[in-house]
C-alpha positions as CSV (number, residue, x, y, z in Angstrom):
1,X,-13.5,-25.3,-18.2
2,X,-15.1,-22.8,-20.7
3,X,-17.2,-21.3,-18.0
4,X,-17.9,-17.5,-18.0
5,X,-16.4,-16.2,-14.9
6,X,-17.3,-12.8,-13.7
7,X,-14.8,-10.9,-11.2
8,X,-15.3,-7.4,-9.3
9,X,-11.9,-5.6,-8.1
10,X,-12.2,-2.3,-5.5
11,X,-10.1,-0.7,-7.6
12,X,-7.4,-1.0,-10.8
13,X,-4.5,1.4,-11.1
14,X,-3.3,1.7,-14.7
15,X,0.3,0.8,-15.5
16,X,1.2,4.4,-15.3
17,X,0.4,4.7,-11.6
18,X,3.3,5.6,-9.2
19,X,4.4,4.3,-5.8
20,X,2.7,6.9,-4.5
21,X,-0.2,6.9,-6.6
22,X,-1.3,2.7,-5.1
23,X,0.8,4.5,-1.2
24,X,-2.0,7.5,-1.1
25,X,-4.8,5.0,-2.4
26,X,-4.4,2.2,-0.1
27,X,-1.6,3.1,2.2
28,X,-2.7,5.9,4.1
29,X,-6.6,4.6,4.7
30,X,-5.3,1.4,5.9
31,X,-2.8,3.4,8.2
32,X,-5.2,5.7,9.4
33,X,-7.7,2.7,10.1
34,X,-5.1,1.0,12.4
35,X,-4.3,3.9,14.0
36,X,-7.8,4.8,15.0
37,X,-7.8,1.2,16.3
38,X,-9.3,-0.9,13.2
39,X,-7.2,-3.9,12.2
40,X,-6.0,-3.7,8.5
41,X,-4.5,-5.3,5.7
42,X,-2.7,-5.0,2.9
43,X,-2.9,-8.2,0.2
44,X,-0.8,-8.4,-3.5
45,X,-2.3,-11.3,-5.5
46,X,-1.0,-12.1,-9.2
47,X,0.8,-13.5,-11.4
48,X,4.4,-14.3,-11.1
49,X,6.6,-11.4,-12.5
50,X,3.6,-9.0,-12.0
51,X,5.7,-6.8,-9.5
52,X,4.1,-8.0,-6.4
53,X,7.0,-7.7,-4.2
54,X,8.5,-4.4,-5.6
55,X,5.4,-2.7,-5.3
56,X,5.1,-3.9,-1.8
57,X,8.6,-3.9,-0.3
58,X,10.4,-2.1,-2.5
59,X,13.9,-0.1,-1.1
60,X,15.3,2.5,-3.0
61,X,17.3,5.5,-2.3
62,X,15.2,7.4,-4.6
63,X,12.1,8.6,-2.7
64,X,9.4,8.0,-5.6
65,X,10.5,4.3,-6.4
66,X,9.9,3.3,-2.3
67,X,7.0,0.5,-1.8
68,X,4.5,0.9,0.2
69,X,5.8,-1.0,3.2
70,X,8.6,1.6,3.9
71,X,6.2,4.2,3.2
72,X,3.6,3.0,5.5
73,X,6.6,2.2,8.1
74,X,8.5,5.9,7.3
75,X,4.5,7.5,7.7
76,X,3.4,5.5,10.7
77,X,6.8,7.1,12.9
78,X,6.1,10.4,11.6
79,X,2.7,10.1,12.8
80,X,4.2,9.0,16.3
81,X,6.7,11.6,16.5
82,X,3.8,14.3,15.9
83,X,1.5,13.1,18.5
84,X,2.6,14.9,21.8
85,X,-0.2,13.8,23.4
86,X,-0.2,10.0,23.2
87,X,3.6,9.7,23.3
């Protein structure tokens, strides 16, 4: 098309960032939104092979290597099990 095309991204981890490093950046706001009632979401878009789906749904037995789905799961019922209150 030869076009110029101009794109704007929130954010861009580098290819050293961890699980936990993408978990604490858009994990835990997005948690903490739903739980204070605000509907969220959680979107992977690229390329095929890019790591989409371990990034996202990744299982491991070794704690660092977890996606963020378990994470935000495992974080979401520890949250639960802390909060006397609302329980």
């Amino acid at each position: 098309s030869g076009q110029e095309r101009e794109f704007s991204f929130d954010g861009v981890f580098p290819k050293e960032a961890t699980q936990s490093d993408v978990f604490v950046e858009t994990g835990l706001p997005v948690l903490r939104s739903c739980l204070g009632g605000i509907n969220g979401a959680i979107l992977a878009y690229g390329q095929t092979g890019s790591g989409k789906t371990f990034s996202l749904l990744h299982q491991s037995a070794e704690e660092e290597e977890a996606g963020l789905l378990p994470r935000l799961i495992f974080s979401l019922f520890v949250h639960i099990a802390q909060d006397d209150a609302n329980v």
